[in-house]
Every structure is written in C-alpha cells, then in structure tokens.
mmCIF file of the N, C-alpha and C atoms, coordinates in Angstrom:
data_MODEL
# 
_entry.id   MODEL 
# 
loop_
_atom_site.group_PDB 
_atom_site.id 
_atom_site.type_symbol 
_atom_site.label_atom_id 
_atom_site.label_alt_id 
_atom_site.label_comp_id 
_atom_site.label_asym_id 
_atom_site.label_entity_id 
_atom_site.label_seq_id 
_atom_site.pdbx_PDB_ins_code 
_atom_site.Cartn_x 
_atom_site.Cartn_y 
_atom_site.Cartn_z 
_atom_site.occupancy 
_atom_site.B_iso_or_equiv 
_atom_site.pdbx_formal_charge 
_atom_site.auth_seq_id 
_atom_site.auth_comp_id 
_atom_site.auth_asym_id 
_atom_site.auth_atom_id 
_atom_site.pdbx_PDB_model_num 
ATOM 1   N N  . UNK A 1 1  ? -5.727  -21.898 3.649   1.00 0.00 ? 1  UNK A N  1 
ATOM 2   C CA . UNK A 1 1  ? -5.159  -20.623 3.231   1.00 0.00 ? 1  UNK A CA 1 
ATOM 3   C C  . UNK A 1 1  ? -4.085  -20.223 4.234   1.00 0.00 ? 1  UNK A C  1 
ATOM 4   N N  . UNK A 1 2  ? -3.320  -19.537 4.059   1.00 0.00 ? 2  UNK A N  1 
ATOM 5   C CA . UNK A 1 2  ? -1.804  -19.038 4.681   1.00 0.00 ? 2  UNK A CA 1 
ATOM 6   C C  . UNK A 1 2  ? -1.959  -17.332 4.416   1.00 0.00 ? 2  UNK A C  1 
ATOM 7   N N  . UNK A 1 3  ? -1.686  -16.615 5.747   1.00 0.00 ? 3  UNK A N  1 
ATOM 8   C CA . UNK A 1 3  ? -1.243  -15.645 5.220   1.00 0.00 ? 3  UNK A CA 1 
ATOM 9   C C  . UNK A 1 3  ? -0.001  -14.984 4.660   1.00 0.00 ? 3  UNK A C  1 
ATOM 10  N N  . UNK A 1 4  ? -0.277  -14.534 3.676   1.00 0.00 ? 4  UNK A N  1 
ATOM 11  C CA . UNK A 1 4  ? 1.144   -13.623 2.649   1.00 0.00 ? 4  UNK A CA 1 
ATOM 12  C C  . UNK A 1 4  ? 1.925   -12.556 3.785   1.00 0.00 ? 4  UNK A C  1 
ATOM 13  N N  . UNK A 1 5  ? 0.994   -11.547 3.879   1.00 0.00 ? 5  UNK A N  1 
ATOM 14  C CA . UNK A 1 5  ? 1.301   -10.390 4.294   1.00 0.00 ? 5  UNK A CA 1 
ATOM 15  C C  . UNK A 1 5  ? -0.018  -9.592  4.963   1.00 0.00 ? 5  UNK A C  1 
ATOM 16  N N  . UNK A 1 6  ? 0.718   -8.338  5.691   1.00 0.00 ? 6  UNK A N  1 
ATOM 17  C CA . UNK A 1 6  ? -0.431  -7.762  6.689   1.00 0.00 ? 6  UNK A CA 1 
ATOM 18  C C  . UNK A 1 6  ? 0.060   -6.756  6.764   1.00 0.00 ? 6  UNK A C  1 
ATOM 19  N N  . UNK A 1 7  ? -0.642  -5.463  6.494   1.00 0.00 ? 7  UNK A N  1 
ATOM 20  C CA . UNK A 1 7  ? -0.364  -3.898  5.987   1.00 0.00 ? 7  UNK A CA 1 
ATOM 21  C C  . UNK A 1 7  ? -1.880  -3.425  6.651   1.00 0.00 ? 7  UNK A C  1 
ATOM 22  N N  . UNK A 1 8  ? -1.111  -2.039  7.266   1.00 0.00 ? 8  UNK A N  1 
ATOM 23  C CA . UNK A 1 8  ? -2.612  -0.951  6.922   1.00 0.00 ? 8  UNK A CA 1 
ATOM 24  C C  . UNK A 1 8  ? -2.488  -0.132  5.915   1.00 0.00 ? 8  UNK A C  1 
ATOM 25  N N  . UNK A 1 9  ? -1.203  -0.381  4.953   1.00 0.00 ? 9  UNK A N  1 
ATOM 26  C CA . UNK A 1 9  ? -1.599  0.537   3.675   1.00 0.00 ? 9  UNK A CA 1 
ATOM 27  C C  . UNK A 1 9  ? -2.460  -0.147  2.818   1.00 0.00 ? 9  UNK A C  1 
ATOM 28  N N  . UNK A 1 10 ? -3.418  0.291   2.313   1.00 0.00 ? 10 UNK A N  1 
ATOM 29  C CA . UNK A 1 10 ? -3.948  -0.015  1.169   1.00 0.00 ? 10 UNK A CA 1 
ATOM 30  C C  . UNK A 1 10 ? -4.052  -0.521  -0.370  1.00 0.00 ? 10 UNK A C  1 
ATOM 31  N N  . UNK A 1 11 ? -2.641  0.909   -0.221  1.00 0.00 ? 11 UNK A N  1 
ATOM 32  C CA . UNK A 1 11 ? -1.989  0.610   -1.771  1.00 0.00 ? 11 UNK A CA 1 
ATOM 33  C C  . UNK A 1 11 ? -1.170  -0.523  -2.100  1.00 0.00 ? 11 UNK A C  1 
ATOM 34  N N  . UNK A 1 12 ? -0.148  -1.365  -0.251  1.00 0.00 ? 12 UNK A N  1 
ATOM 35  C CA . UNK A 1 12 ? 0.240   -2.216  -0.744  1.00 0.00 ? 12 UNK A CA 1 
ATOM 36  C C  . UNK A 1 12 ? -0.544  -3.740  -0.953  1.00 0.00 ? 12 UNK A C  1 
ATOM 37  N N  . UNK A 1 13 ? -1.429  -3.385  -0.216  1.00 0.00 ? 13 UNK A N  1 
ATOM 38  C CA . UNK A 1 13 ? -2.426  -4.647  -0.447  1.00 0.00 ? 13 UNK A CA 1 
ATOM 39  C C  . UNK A 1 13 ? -2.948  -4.486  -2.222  1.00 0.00 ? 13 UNK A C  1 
ATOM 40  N N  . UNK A 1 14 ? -3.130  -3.358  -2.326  1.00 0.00 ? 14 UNK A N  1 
ATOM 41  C CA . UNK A 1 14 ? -4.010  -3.253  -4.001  1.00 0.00 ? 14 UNK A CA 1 
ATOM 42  C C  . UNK A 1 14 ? -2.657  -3.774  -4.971  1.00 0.00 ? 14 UNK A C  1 
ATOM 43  N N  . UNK A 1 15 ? -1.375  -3.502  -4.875  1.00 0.00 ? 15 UNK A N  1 
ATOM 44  C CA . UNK A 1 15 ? -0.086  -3.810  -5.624  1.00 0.00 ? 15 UNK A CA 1 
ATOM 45  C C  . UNK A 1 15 ? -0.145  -4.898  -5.343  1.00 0.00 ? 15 UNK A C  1 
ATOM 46  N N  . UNK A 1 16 ? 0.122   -5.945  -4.489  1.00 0.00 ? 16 UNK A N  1 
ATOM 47  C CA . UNK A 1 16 ? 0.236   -6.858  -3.978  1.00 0.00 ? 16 UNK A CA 1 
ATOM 48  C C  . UNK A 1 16 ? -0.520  -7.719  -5.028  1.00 0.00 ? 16 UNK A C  1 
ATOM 49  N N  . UNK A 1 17 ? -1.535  -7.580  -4.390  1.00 0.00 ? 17 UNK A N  1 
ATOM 50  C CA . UNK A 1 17 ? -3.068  -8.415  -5.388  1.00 0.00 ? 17 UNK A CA 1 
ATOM 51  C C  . UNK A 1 17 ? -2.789  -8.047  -6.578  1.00 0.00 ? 17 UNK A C  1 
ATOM 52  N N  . UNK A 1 18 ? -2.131  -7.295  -7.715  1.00 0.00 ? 18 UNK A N  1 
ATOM 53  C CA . UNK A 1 18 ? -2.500  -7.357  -8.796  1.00 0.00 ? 18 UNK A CA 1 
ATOM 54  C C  . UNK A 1 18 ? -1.149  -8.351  -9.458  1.00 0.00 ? 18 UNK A C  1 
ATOM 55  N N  . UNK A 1 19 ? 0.029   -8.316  -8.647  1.00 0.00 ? 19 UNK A N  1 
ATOM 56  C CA . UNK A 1 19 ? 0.929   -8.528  -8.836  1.00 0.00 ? 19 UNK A CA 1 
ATOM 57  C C  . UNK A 1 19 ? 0.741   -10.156 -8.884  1.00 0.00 ? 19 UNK A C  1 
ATOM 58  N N  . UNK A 1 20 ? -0.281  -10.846 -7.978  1.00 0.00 ? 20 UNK A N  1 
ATOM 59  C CA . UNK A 1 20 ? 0.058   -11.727 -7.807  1.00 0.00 ? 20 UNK A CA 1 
ATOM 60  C C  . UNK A 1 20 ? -1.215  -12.156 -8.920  1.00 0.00 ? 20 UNK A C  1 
ATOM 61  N N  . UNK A 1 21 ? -2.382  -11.747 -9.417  1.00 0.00 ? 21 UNK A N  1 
ATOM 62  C CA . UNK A 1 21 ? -3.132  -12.353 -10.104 1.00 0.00 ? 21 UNK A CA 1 
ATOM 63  C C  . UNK A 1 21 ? -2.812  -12.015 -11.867 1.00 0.00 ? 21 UNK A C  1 
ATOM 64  N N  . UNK A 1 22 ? -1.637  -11.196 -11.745 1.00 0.00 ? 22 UNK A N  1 
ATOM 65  C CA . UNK A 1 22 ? -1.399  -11.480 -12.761 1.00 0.00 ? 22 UNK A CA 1 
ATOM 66  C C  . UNK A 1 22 ? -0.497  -12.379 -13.148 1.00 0.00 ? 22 UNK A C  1 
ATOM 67  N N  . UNK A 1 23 ? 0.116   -12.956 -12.334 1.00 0.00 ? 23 UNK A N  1 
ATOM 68  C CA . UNK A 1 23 ? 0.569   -14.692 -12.294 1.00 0.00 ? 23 UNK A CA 1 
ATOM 69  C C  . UNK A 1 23 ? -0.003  -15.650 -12.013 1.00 0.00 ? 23 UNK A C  1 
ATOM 70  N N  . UNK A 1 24 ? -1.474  -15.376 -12.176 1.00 0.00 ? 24 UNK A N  1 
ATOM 71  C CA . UNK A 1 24 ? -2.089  -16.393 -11.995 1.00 0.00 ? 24 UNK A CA 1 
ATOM 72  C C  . UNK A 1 24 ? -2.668  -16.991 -10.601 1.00 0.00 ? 24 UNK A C  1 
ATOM 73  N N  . UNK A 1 25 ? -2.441  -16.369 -9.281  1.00 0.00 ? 25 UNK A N  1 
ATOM 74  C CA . UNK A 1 25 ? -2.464  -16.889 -8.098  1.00 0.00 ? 25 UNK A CA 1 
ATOM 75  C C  . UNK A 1 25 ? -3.993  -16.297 -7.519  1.00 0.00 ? 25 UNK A C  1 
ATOM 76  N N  . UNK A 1 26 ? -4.425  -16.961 -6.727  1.00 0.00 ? 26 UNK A N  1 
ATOM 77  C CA . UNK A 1 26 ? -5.842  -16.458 -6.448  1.00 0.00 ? 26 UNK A CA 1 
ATOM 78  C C  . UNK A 1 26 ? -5.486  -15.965 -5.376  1.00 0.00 ? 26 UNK A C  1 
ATOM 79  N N  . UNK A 1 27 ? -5.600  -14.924 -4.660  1.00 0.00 ? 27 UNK A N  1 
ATOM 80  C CA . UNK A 1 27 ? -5.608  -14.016 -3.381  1.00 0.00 ? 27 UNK A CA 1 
ATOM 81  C C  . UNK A 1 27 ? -6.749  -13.530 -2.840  1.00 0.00 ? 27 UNK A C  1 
ATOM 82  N N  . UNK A 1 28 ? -6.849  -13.850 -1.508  1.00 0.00 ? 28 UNK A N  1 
ATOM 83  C CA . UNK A 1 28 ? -7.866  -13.136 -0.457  1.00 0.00 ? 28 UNK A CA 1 
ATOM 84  C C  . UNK A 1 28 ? -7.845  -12.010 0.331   1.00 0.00 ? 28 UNK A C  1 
ATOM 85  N N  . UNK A 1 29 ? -8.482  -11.235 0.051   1.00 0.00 ? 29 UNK A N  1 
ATOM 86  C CA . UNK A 1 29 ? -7.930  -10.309 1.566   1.00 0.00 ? 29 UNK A CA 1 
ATOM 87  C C  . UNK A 1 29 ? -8.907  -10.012 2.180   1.00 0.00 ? 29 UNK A C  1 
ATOM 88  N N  . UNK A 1 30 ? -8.402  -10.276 3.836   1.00 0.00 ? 30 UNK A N  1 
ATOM 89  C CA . UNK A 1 30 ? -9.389  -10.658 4.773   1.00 0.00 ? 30 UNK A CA 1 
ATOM 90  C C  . UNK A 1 30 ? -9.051  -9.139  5.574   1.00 0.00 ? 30 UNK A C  1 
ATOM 91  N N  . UNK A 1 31 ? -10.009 -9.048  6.597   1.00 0.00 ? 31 UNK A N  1 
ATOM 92  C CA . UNK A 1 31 ? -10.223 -7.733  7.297   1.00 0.00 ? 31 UNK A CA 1 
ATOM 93  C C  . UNK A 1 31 ? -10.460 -6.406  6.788   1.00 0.00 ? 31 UNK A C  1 
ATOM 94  N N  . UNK A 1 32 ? -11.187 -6.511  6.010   1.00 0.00 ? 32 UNK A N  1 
ATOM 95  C CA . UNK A 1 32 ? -11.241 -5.389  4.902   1.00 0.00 ? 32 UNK A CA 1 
ATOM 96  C C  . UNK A 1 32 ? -13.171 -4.608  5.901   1.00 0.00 ? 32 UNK A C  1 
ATOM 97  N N  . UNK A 1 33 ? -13.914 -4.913  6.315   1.00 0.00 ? 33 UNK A N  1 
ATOM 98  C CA . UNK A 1 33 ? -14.858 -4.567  6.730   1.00 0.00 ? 33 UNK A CA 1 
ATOM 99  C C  . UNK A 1 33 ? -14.590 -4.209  8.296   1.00 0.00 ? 33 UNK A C  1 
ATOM 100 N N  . UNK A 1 34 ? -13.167 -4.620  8.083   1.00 0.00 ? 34 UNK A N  1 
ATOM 101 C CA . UNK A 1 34 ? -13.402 -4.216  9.966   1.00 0.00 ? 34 UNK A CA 1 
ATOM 102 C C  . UNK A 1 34 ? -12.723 -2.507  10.492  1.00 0.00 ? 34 UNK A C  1 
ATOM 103 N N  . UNK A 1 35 ? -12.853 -1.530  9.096   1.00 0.00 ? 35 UNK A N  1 
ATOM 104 C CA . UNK A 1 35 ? -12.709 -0.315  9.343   1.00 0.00 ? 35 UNK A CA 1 
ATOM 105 C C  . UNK A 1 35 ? -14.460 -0.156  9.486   1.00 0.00 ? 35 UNK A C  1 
ATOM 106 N N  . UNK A 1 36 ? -15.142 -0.267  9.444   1.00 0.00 ? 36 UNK A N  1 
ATOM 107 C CA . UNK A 1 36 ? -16.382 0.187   9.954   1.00 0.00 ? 36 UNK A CA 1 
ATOM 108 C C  . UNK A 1 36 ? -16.165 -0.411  11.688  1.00 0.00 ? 36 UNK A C  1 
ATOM 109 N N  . UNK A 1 37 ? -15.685 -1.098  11.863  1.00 0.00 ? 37 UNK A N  1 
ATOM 110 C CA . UNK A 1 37 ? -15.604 -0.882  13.055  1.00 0.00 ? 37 UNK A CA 1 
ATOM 111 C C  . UNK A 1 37 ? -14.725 0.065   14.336  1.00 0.00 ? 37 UNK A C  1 
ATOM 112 N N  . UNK A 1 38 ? -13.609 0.458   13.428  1.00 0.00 ? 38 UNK A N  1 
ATOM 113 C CA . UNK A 1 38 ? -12.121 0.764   13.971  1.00 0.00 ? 38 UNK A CA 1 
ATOM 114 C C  . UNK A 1 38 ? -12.283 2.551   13.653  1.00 0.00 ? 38 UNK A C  1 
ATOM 115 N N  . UNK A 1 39 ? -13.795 2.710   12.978  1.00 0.00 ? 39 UNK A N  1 
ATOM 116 C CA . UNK A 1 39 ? -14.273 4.084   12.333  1.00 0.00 ? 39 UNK A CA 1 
ATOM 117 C C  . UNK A 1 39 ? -12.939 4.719   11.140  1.00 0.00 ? 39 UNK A C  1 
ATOM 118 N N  . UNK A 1 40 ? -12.482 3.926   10.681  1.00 0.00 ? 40 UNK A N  1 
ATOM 119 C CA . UNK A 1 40 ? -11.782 4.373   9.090   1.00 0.00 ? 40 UNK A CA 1 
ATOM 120 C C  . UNK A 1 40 ? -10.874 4.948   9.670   1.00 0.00 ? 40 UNK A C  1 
ATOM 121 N N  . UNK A 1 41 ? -9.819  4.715   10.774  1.00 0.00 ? 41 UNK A N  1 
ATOM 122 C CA . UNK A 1 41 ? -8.702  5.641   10.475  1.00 0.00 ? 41 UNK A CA 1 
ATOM 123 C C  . UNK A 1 41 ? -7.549  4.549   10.227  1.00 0.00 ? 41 UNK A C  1 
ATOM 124 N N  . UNK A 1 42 ? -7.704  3.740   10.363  1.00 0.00 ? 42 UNK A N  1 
ATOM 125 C CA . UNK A 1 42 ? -6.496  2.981   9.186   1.00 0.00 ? 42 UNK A CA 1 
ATOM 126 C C  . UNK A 1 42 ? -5.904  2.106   10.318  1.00 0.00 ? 42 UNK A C  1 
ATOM 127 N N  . UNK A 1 43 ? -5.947  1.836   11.472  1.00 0.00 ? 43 UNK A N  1 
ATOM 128 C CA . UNK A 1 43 ? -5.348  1.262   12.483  1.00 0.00 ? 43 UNK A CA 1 
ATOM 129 C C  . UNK A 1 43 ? -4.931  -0.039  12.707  1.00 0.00 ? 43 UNK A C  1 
ATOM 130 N N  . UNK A 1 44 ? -5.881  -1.141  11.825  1.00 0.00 ? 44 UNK A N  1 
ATOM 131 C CA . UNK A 1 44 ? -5.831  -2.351  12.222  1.00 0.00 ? 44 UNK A CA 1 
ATOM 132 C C  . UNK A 1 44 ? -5.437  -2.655  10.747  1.00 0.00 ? 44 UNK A C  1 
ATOM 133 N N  . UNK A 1 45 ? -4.599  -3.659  11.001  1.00 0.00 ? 45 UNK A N  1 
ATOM 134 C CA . UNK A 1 45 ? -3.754  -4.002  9.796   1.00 0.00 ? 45 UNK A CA 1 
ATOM 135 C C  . UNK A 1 45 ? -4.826  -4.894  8.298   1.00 0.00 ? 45 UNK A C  1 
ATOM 136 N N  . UNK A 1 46 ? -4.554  -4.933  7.301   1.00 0.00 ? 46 UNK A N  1 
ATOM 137 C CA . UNK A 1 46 ? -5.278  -6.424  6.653   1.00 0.00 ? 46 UNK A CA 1 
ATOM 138 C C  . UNK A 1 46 ? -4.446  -7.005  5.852   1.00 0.00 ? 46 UNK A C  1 
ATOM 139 N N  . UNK A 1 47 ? -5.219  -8.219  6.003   1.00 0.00 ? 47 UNK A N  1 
ATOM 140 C CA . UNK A 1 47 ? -4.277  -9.581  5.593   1.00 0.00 ? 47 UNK A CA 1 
ATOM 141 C C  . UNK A 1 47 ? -4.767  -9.802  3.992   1.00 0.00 ? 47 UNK A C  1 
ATOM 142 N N  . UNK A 1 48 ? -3.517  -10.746 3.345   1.00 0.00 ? 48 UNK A N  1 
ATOM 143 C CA . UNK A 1 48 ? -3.659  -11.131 2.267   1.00 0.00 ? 48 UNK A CA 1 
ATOM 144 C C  . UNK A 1 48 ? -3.580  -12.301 2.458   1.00 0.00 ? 48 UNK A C  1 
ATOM 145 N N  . UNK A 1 49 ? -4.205  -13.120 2.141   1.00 0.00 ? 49 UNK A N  1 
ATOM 146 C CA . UNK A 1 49 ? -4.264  -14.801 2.381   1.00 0.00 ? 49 UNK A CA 1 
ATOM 147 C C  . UNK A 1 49 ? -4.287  -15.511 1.002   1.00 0.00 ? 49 UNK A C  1 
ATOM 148 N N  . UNK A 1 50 ? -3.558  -16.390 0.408   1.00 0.00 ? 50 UNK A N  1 
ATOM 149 C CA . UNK A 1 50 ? -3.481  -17.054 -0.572  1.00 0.00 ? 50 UNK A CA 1 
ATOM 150 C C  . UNK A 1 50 ? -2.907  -18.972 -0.057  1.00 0.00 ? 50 UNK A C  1 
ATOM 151 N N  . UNK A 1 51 ? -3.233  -19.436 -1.102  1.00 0.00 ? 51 UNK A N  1 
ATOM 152 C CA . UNK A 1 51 ? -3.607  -21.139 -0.817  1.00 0.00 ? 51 UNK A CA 1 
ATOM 153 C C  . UNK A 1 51 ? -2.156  -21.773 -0.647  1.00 0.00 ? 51 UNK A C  1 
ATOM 154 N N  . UNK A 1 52 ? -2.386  -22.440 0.415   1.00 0.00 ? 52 UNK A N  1 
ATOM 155 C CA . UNK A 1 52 ? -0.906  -22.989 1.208   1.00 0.00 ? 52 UNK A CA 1 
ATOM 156 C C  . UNK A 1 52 ? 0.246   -23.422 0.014   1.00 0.00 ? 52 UNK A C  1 
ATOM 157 N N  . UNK A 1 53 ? -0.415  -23.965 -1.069  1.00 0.00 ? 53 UNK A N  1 
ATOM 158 C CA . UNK A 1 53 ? 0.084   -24.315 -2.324  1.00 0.00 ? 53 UNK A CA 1 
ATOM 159 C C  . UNK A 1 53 ? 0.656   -23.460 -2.746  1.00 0.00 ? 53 UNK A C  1 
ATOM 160 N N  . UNK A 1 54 ? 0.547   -22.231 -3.231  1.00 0.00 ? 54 UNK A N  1 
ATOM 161 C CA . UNK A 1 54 ? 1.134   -21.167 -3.736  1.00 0.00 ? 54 UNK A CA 1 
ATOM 162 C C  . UNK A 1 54 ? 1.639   -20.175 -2.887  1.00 0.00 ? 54 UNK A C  1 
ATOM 163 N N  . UNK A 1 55 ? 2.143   -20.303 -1.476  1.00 0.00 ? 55 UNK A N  1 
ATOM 164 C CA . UNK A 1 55 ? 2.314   -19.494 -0.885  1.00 0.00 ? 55 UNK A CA 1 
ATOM 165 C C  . UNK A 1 55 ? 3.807   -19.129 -1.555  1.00 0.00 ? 55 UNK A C  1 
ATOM 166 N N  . UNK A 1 56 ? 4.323   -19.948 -1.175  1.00 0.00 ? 56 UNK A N  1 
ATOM 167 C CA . UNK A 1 56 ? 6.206   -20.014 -1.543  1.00 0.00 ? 56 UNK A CA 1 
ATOM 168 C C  . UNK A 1 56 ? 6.332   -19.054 -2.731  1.00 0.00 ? 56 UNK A C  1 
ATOM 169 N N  . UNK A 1 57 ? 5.602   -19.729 -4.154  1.00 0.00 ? 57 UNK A N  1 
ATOM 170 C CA . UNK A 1 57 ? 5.770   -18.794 -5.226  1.00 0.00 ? 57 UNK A CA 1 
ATOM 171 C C  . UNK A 1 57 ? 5.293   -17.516 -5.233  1.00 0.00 ? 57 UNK A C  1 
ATOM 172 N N  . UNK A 1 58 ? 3.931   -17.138 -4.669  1.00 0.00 ? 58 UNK A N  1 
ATOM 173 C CA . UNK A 1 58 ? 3.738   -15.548 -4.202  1.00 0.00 ? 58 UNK A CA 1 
ATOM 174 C C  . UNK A 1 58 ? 4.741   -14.916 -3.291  1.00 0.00 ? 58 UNK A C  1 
ATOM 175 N N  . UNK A 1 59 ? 5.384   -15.754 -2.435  1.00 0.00 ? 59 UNK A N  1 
ATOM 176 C CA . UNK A 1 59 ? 6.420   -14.815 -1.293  1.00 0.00 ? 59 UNK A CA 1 
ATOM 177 C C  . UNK A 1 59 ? 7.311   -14.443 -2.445  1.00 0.00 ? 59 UNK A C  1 
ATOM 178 N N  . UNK A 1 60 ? 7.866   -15.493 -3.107  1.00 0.00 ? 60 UNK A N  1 
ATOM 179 C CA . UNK A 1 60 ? 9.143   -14.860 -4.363  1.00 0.00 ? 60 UNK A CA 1 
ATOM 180 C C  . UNK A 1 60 ? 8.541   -14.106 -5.139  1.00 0.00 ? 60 UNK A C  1 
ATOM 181 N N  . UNK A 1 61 ? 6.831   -13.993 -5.732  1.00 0.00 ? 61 UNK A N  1 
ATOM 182 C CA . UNK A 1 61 ? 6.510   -12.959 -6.164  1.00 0.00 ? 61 UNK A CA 1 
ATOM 183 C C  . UNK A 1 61 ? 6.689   -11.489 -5.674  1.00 0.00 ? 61 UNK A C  1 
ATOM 184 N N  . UNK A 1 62 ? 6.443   -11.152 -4.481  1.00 0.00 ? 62 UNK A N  1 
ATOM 185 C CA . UNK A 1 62 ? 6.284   -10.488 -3.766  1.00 0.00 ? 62 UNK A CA 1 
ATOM 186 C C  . UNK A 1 62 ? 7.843   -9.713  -3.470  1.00 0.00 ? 62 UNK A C  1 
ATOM 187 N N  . UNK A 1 63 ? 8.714   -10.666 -3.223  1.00 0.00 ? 63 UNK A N  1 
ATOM 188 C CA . UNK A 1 63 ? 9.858   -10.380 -2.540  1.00 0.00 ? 63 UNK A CA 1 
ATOM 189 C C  . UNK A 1 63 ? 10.910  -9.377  -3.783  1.00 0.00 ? 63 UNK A C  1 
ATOM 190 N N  . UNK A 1 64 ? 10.305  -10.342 -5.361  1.00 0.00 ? 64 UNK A N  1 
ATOM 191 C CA . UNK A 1 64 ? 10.897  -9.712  -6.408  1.00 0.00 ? 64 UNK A CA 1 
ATOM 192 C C  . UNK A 1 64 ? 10.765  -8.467  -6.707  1.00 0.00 ? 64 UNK A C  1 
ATOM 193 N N  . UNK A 1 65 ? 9.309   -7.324  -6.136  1.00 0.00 ? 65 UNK A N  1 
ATOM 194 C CA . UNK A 1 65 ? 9.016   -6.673  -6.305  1.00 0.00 ? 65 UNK A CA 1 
ATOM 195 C C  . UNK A 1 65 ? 8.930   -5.912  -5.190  1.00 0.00 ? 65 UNK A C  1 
ATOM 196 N N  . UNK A 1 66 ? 9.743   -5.806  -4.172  1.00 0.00 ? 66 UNK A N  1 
ATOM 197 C CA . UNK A 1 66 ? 9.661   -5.329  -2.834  1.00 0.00 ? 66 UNK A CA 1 
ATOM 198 C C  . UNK A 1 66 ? 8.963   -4.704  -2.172  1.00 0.00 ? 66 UNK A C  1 
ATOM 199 N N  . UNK A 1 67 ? 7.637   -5.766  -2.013  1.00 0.00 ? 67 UNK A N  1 
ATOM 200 C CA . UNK A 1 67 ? 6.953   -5.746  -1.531  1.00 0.00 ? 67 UNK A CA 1 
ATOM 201 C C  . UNK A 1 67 ? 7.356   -6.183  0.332   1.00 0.00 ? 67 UNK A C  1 
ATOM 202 N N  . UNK A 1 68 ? 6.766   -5.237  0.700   1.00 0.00 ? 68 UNK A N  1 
ATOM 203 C CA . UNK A 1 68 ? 6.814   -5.503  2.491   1.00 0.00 ? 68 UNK A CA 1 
ATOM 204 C C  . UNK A 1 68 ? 6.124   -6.487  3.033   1.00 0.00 ? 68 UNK A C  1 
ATOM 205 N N  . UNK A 1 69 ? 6.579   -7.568  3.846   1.00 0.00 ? 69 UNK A N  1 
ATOM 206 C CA . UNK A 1 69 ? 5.444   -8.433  4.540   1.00 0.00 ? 69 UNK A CA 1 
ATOM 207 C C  . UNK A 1 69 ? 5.388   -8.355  5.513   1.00 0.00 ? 69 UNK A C  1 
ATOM 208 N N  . UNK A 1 70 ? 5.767   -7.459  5.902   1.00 0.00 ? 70 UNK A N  1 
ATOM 209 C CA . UNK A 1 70 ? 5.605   -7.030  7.639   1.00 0.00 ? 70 UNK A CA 1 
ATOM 210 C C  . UNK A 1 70 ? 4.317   -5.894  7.869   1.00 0.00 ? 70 UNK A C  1 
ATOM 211 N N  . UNK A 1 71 ? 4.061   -5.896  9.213   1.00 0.00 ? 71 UNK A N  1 
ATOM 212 C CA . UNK A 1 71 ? 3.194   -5.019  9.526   1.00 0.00 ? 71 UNK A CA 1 
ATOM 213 C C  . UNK A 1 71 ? 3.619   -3.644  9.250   1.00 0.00 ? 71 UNK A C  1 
ATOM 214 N N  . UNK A 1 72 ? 3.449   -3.137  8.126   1.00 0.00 ? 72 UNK A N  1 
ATOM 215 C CA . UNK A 1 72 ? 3.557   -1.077  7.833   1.00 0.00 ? 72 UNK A CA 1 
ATOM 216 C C  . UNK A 1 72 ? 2.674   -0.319  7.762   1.00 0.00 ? 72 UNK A C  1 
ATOM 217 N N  . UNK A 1 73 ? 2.625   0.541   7.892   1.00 0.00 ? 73 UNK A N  1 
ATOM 218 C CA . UNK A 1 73 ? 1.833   1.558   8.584   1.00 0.00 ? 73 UNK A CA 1 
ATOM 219 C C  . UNK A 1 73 ? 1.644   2.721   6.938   1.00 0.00 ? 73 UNK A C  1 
ATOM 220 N N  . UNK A 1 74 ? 0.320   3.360   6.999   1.00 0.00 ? 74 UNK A N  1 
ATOM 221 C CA . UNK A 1 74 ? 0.199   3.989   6.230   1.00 0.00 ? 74 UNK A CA 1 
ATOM 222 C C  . UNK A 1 74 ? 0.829   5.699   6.878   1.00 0.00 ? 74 UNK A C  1 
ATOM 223 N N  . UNK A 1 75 ? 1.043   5.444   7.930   1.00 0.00 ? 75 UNK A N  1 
ATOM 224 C CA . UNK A 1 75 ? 2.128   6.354   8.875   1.00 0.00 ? 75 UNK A CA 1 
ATOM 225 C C  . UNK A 1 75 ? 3.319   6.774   8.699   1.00 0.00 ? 75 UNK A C  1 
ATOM 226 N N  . UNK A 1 76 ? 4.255   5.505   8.299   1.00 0.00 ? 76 UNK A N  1 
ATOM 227 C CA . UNK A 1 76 ? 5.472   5.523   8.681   1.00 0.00 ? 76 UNK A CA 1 
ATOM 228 C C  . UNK A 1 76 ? 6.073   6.115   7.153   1.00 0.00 ? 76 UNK A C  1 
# 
C-alpha cells in the first residue's frame, strides 16, 4: 500500500474515499483511532493508503477534483 494523502480534516478524507470508490479503487485509511489518544482535538493528521497499483490513477483522481495532498489542517 502507498500513501495518497494526509489531512486532519475529516471531510477531506470522507470526499476523498468516496471519490475514489466510486471508481472503483479500494482505499484505506489508517490513523483513524489514534484521536483517542491525541483526546479528539484534531491534531495528528490521517492517512489514506491505497494499492501501489492504483496509486497514479487515484492521484489523477484526486488531483481532478482538487483535492489537497498535503498536510491541511481543519484550522487553516
């Protein structure tokens, strides 16, 4: 697996993922339990991880729909 992208917004991880399974691509997103540790204020980023195979075509998914792959902040 490869990671896509890494956000502490939420919403772009939830856009992200729908965007991409509705083309068919299987997506992971990892660090999702580690706000019980960080106590929920949004600090530590999470990743979207999808299969080295499909990375390329999810980045152009992604990119078509300007989506951010950088670290953003539910802050900024």
């Amino acid at each position: 697996m490869k990671e896509l992208l890494r956000t502490t917004d939420p919403t772009i991880i939830a856009f992200a993922q729908a965007l991409l399974q509705g083309e068919g691509i299987d997506c992971f997103e990892m660090d999702v339990n580690i706000s019980v540790l960080e106590g929920s204020i949004g600090i530590l980023p999470r990743r979207l991880m999808v299969r080295t195979d499909d990375h390329a075509r999810a980045e152009t998914i992604l990119k078509d729909n300007d989506v951010d792959f950088g670290i953003t902040t539910a802050f900024s």
